[in-house]
mmCIF file of the N, C-alpha and C atoms, coordinates in Angstrom:
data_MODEL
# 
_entry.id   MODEL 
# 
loop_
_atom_site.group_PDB 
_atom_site.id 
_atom_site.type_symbol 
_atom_site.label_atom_id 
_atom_site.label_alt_id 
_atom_site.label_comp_id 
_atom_site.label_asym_id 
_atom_site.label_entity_id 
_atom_site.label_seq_id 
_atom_site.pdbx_PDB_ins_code 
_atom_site.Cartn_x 
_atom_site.Cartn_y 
_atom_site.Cartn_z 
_atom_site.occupancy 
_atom_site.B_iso_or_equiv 
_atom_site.pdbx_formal_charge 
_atom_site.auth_seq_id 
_atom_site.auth_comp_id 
_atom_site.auth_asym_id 
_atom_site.auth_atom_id 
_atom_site.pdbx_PDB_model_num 
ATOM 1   N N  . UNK A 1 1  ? 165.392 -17.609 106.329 1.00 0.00 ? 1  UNK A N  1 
ATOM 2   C CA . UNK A 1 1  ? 166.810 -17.849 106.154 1.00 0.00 ? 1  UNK A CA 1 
ATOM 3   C C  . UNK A 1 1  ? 167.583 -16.937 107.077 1.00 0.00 ? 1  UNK A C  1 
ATOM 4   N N  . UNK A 1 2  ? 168.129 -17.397 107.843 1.00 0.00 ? 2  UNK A N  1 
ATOM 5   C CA . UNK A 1 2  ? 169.261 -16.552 108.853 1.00 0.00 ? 2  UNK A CA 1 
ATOM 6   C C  . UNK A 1 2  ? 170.635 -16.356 108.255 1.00 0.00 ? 2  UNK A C  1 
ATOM 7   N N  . UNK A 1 3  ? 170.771 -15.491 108.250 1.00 0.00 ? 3  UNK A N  1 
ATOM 8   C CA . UNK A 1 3  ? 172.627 -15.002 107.392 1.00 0.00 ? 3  UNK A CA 1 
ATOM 9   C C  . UNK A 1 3  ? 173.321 -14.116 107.761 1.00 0.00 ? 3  UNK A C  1 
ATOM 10  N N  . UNK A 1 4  ? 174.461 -14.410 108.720 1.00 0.00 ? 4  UNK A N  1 
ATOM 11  C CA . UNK A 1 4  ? 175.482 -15.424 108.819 1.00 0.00 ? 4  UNK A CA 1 
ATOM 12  C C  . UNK A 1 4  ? 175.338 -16.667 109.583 1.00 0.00 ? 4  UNK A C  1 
ATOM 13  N N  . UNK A 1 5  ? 175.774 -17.969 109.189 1.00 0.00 ? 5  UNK A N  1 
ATOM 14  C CA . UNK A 1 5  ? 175.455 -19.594 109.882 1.00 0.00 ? 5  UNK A CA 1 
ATOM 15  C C  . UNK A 1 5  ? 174.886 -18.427 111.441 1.00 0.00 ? 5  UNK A C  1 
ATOM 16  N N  . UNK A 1 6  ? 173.980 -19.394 112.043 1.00 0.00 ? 6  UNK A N  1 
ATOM 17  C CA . UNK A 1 6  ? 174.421 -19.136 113.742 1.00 0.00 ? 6  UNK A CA 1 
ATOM 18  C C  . UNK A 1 6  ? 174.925 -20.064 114.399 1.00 0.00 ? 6  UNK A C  1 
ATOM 19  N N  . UNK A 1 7  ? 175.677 -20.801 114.028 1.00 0.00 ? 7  UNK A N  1 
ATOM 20  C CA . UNK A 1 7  ? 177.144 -21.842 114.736 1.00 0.00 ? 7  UNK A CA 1 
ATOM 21  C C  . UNK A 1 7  ? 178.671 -20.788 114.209 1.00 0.00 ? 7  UNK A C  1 
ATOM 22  N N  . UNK A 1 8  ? 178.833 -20.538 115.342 1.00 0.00 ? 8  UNK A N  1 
ATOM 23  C CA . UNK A 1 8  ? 179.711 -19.378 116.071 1.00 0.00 ? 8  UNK A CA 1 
ATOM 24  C C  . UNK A 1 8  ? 181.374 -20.708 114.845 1.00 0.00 ? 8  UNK A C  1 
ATOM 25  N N  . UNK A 1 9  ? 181.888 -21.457 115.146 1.00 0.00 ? 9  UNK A N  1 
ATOM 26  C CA . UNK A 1 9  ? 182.251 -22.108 114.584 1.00 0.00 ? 9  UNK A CA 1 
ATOM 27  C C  . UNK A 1 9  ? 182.733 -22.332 112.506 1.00 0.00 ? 9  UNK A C  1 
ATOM 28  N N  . UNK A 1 10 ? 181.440 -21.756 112.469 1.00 0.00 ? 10 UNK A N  1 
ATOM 29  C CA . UNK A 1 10 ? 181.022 -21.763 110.678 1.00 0.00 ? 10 UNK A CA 1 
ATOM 30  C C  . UNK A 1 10 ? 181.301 -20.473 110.664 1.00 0.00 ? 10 UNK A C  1 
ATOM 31  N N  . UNK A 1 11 ? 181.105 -19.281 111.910 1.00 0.00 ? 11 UNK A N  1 
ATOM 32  C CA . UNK A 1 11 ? 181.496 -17.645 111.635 1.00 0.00 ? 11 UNK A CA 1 
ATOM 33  C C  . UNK A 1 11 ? 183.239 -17.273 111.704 1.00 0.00 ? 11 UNK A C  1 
ATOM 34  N N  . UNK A 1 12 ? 183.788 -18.176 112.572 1.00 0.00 ? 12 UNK A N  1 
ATOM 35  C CA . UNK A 1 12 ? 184.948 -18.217 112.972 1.00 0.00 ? 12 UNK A CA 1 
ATOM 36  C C  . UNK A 1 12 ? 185.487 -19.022 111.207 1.00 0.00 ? 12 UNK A C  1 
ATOM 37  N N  . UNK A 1 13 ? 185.401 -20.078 111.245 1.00 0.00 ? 13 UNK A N  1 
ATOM 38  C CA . UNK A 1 13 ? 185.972 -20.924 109.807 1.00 0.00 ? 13 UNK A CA 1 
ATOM 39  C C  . UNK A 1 13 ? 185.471 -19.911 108.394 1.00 0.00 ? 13 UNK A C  1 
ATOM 40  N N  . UNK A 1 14 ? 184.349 -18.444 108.292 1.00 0.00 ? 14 UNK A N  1 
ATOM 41  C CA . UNK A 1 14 ? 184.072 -18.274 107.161 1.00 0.00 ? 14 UNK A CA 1 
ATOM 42  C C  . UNK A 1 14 ? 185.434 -16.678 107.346 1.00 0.00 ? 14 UNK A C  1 
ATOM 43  N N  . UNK A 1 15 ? 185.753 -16.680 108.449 1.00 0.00 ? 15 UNK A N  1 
ATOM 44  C CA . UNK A 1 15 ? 186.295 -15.352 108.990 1.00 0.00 ? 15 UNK A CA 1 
ATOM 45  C C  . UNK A 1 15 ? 187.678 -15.616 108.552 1.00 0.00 ? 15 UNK A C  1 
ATOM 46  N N  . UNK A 1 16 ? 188.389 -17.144 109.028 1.00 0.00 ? 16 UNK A N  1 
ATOM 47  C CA . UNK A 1 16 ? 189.943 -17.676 108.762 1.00 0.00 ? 16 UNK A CA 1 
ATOM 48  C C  . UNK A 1 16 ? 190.087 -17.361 107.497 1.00 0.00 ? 16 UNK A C  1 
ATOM 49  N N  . UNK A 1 17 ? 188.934 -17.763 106.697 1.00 0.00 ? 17 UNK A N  1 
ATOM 50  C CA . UNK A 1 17 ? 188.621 -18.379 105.188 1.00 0.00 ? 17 UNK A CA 1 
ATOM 51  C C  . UNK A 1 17 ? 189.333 -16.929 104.297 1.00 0.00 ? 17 UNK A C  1 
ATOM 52  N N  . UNK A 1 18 ? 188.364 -15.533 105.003 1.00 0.00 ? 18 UNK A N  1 
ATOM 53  C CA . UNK A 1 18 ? 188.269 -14.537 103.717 1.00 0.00 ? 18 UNK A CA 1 
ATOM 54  C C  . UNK A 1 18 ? 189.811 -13.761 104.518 1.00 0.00 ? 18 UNK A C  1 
ATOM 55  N N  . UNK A 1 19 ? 190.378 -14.198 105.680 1.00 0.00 ? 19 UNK A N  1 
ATOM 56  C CA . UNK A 1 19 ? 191.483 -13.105 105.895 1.00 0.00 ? 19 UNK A CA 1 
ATOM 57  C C  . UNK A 1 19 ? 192.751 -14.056 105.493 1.00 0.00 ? 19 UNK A C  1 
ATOM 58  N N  . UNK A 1 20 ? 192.571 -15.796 105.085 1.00 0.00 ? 20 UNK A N  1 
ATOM 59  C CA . UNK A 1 20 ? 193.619 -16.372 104.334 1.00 0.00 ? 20 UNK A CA 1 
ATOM 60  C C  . UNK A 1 20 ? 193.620 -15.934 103.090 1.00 0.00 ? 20 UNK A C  1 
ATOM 61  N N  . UNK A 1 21 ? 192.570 -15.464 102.300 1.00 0.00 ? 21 UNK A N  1 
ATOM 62  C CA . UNK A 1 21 ? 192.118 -15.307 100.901 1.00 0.00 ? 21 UNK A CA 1 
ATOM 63  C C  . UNK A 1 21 ? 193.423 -14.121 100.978 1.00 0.00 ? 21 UNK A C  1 
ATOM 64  N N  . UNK A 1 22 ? 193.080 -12.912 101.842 1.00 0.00 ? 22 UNK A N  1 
ATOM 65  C CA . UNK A 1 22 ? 193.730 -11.713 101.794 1.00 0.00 ? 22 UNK A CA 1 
ATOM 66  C C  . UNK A 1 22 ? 195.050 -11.832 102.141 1.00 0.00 ? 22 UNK A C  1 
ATOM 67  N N  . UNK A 1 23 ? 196.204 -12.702 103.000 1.00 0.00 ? 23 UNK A N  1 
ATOM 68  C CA . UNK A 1 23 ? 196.932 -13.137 102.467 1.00 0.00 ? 23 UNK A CA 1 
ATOM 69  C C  . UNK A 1 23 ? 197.550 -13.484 101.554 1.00 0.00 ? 23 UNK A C  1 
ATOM 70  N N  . UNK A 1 24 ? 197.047 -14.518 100.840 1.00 0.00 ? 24 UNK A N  1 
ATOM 71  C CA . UNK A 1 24 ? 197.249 -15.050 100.131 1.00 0.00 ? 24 UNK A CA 1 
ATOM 72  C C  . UNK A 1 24 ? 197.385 -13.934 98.892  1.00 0.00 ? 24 UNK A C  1 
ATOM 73  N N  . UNK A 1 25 ? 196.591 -12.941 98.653  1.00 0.00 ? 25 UNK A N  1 
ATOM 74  C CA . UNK A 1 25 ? 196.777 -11.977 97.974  1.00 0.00 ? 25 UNK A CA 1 
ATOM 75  C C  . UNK A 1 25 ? 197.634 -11.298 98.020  1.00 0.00 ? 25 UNK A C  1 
ATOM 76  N N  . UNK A 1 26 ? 198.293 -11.195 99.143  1.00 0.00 ? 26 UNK A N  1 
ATOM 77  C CA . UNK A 1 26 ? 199.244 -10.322 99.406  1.00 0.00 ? 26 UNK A CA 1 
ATOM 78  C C  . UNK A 1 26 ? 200.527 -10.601 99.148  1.00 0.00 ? 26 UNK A C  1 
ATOM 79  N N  . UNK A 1 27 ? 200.919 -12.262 99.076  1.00 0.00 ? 27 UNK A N  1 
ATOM 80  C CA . UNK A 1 27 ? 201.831 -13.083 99.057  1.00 0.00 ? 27 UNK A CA 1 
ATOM 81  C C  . UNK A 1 27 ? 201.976 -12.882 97.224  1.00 0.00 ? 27 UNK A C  1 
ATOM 82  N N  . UNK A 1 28 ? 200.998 -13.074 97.050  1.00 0.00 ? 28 UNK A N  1 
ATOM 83  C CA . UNK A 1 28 ? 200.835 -12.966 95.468  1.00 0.00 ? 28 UNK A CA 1 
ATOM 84  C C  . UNK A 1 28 ? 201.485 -11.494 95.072  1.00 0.00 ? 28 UNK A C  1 
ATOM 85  N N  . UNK A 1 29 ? 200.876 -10.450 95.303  1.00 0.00 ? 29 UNK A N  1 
ATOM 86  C CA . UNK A 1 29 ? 201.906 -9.385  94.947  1.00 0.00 ? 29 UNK A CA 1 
ATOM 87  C C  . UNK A 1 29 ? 202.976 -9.309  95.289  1.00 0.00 ? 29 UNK A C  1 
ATOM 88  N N  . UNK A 1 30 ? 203.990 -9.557  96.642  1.00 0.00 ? 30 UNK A N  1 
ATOM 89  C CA . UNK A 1 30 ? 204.893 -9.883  96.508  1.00 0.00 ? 30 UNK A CA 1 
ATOM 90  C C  . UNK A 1 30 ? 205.933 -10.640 95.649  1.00 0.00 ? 30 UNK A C  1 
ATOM 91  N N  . UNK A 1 31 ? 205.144 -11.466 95.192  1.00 0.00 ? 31 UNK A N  1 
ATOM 92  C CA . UNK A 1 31 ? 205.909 -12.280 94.117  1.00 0.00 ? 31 UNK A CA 1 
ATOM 93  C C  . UNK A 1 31 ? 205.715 -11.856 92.972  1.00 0.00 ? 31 UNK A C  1 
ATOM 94  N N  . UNK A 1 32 ? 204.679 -11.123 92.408  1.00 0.00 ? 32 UNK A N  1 
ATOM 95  C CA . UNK A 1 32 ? 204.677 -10.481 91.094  1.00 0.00 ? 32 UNK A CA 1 
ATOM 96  C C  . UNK A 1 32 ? 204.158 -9.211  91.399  1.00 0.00 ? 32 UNK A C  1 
ATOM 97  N N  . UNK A 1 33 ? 204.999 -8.144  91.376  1.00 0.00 ? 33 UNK A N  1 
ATOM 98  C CA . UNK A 1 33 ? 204.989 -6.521  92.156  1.00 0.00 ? 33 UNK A CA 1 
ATOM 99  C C  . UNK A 1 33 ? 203.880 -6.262  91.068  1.00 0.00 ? 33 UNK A C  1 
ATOM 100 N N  . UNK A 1 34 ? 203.691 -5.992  89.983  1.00 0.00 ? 34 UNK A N  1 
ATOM 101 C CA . UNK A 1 34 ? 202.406 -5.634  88.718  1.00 0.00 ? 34 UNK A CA 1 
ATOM 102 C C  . UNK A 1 34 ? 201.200 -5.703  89.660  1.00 0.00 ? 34 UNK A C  1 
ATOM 103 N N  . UNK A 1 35 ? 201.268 -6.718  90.193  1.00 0.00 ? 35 UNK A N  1 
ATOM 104 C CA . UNK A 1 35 ? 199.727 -6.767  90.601  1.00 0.00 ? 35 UNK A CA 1 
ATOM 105 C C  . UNK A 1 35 ? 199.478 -5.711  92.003  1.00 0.00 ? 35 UNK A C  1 
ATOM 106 N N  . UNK A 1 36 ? 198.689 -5.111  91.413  1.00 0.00 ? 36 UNK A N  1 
ATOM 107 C CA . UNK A 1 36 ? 198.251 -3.696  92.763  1.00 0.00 ? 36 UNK A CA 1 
ATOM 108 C C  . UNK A 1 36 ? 198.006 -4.869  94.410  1.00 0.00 ? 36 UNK A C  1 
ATOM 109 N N  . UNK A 1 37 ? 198.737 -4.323  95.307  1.00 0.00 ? 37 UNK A N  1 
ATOM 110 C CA . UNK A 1 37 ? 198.359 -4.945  96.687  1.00 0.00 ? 37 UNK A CA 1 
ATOM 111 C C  . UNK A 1 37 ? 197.447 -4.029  97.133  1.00 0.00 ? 37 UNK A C  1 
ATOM 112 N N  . UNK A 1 38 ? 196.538 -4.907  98.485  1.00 0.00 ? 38 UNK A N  1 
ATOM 113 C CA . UNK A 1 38 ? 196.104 -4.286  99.344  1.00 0.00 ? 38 UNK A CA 1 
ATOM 114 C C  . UNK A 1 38 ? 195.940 -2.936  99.474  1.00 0.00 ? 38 UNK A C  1 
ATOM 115 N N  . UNK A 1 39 ? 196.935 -2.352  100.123 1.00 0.00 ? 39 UNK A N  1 
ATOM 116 C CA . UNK A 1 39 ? 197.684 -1.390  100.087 1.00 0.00 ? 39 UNK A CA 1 
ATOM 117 C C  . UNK A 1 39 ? 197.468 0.034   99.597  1.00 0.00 ? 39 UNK A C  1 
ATOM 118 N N  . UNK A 1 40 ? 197.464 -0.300  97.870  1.00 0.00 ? 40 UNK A N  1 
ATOM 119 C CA . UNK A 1 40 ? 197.205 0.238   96.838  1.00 0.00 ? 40 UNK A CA 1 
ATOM 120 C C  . UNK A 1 40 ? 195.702 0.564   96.585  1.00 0.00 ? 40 UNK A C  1 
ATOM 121 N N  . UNK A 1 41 ? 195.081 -0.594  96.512  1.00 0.00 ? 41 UNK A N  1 
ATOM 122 C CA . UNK A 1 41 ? 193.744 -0.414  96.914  1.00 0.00 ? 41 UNK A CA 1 
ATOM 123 C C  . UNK A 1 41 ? 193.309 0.540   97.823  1.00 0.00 ? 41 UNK A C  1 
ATOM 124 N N  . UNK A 1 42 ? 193.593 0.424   98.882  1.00 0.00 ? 42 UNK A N  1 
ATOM 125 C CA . UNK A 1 42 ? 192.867 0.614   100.205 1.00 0.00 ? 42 UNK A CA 1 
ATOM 126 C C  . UNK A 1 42 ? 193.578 2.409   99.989  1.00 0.00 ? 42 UNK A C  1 
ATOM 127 N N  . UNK A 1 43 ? 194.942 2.631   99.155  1.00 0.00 ? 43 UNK A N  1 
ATOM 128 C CA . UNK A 1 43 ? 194.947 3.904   98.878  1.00 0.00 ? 43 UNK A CA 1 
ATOM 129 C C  . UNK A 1 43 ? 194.460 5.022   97.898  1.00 0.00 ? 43 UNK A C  1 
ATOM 130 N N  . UNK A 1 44 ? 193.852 4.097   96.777  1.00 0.00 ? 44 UNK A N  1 
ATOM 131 C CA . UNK A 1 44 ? 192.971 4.419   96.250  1.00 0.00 ? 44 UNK A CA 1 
ATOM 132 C C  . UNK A 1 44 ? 191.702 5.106   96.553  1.00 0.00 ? 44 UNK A C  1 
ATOM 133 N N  . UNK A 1 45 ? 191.372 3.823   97.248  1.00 0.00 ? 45 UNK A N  1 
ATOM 134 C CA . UNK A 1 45 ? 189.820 4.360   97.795  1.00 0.00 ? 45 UNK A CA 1 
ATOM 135 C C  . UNK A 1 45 ? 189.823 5.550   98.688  1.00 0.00 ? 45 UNK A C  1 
ATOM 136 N N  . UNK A 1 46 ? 190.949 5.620   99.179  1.00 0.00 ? 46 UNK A N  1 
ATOM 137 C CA . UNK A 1 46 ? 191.055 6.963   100.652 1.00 0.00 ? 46 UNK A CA 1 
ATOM 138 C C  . UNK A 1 46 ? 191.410 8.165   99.431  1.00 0.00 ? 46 UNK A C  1 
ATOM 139 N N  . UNK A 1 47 ? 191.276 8.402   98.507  1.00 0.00 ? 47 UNK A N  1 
ATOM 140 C CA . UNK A 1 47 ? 191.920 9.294   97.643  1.00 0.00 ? 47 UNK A CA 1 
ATOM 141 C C  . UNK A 1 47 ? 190.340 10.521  97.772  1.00 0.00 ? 47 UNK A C  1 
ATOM 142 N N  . UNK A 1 48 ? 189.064 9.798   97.657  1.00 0.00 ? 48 UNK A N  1 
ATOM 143 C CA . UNK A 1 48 ? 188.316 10.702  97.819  1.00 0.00 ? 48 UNK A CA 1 
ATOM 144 C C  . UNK A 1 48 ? 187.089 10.537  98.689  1.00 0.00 ? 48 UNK A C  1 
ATOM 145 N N  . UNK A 1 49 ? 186.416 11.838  99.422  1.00 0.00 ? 49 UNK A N  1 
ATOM 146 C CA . UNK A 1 49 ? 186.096 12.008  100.442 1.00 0.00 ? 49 UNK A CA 1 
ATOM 147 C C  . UNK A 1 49 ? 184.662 10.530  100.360 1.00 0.00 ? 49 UNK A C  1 
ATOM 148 N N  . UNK A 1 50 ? 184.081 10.420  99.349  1.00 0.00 ? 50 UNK A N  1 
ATOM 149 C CA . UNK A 1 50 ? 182.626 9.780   99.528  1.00 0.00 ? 50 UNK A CA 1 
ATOM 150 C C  . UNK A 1 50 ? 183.552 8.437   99.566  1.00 0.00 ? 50 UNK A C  1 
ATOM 151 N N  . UNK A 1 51 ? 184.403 7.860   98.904  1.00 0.00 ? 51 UNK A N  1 
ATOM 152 C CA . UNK A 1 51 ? 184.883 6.765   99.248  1.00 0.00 ? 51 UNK A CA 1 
ATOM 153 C C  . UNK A 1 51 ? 185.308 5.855   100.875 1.00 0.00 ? 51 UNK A C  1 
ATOM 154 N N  . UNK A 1 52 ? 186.006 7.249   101.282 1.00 0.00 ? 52 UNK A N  1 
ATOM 155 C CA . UNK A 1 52 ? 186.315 6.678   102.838 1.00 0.00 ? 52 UNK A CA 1 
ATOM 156 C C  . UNK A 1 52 ? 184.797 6.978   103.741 1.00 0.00 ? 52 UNK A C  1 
ATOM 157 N N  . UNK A 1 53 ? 183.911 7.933   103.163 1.00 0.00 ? 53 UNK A N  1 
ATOM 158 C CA . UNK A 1 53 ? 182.737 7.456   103.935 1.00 0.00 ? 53 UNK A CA 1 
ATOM 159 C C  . UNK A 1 53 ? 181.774 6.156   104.037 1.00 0.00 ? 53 UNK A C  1 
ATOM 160 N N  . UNK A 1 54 ? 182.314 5.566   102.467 1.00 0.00 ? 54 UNK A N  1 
ATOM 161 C CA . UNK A 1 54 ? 181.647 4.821   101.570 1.00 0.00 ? 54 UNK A CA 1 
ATOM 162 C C  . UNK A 1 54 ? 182.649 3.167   103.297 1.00 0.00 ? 54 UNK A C  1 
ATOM 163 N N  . UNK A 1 55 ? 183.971 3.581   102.731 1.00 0.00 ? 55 UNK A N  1 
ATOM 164 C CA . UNK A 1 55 ? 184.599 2.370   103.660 1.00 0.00 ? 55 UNK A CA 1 
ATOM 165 C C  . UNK A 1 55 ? 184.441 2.155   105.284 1.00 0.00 ? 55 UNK A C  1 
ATOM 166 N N  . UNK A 1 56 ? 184.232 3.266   105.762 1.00 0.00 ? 56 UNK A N  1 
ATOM 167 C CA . UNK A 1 56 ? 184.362 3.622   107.309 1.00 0.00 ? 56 UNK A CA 1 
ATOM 168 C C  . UNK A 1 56 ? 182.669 2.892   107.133 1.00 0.00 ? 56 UNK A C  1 
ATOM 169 N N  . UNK A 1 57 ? 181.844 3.710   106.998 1.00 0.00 ? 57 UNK A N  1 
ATOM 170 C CA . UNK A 1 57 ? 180.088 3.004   107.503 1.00 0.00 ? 57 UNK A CA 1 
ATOM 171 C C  . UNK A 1 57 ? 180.193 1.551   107.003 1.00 0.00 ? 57 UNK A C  1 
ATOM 172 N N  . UNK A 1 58 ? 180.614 1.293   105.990 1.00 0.00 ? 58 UNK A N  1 
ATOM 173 C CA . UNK A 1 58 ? 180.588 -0.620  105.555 1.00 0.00 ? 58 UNK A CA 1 
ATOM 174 C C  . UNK A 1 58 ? 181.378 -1.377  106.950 1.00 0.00 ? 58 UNK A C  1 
ATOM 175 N N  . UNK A 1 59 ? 182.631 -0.673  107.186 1.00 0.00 ? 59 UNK A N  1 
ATOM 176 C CA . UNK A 1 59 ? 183.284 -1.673  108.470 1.00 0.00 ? 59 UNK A CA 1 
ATOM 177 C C  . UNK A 1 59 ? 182.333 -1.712  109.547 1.00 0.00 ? 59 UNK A C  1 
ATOM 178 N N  . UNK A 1 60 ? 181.618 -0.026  109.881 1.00 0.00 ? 60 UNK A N  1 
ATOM 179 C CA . UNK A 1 60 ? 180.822 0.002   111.039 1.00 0.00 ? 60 UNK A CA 1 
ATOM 180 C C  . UNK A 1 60 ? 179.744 -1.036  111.049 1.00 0.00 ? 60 UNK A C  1 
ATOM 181 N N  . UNK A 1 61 ? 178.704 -0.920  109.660 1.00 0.00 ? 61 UNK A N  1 
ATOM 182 C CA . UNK A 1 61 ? 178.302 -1.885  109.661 1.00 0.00 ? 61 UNK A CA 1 
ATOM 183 C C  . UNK A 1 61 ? 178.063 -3.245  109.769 1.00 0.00 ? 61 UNK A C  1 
ATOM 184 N N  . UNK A 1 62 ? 179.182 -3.703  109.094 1.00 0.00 ? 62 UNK A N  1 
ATOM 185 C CA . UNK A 1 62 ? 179.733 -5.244  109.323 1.00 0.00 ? 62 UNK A CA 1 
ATOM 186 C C  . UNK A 1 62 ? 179.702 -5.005  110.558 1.00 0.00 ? 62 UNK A C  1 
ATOM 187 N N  . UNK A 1 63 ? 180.645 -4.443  111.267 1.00 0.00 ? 63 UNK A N  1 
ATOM 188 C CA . UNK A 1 63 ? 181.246 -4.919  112.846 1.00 0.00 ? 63 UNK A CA 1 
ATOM 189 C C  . UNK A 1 63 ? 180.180 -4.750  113.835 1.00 0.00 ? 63 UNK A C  1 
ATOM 190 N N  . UNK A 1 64 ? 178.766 -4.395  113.279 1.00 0.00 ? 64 UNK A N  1 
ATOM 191 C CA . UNK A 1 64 ? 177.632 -4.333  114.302 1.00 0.00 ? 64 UNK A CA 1 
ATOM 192 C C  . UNK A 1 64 ? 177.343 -5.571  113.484 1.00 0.00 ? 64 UNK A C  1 
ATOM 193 N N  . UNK A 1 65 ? 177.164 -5.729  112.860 1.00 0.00 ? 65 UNK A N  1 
ATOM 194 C CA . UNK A 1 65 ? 176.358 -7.595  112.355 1.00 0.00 ? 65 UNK A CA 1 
ATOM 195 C C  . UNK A 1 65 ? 177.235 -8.322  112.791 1.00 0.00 ? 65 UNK A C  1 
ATOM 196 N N  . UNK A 1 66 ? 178.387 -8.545  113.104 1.00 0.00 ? 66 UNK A N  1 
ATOM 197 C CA . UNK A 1 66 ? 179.134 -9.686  113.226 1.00 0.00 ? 66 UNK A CA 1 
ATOM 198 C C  . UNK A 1 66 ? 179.326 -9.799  114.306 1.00 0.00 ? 66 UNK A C  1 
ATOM 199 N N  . UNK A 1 67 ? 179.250 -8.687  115.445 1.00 0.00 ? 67 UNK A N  1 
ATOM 200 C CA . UNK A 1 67 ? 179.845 -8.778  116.623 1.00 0.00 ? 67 UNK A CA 1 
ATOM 201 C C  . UNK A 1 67 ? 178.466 -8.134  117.732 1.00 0.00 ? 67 UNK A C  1 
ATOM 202 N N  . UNK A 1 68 ? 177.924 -7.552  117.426 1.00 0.00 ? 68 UNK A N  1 
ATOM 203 C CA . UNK A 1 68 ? 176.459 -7.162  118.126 1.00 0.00 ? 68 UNK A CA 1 
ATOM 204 C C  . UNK A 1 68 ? 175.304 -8.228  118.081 1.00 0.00 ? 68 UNK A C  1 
ATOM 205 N N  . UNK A 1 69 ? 175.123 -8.196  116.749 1.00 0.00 ? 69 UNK A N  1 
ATOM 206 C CA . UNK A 1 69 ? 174.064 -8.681  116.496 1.00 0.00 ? 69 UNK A CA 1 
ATOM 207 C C  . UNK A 1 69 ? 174.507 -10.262 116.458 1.00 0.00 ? 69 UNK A C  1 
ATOM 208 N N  . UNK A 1 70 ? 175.638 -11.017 116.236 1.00 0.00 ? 70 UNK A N  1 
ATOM 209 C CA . UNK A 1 70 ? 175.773 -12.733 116.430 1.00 0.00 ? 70 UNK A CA 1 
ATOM 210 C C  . UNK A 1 70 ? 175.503 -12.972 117.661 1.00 0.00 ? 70 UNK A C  1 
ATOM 211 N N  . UNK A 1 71 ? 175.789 -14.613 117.282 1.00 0.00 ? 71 UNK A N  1 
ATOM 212 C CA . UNK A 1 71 ? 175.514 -15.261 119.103 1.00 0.00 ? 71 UNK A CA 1 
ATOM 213 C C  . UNK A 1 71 ? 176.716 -15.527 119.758 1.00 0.00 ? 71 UNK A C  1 
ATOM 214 N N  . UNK A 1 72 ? 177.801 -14.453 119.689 1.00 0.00 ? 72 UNK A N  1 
ATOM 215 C CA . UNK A 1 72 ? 179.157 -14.627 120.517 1.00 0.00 ? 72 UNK A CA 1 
ATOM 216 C C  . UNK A 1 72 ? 178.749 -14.559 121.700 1.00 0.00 ? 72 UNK A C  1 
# 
């Protein structure tokens, strides 16, 4: 089993997919402030040190699978 598709196409359409999702989330707190945005999150997690190590190596990671290692 190979994972992610290797039709560059299905990586691009799964990529639109999860950064409309995050939109769309965002649109959502705007309209009802209660709900923690992005934002909030992402300031959370920077609150302590193993967390932003925890976030920084996951992006590094991803961004070597998605962009090293695909067939762009």
């Amino acid at each position: 089993m190979t994972f992610p598709p290797d039709s560059p196409t299905a990586n691009m359409t799964i990529t639109a997919i999860m950064f409309g999702v995050l939109a769309l989330w965002q649109i959502t707190c705007l309209i009802h402030p209660r709900l923690p945005s992005l934002t909030v999150m992402v300031n959370l997690f920077f609150k302590w040190r193993f967390t932003r190590w925890f976030l920084i190596l996951g992006w590094l990671w991803w961004g070597w699978h998605v962009w090293v290692r695909g067939s762009w």
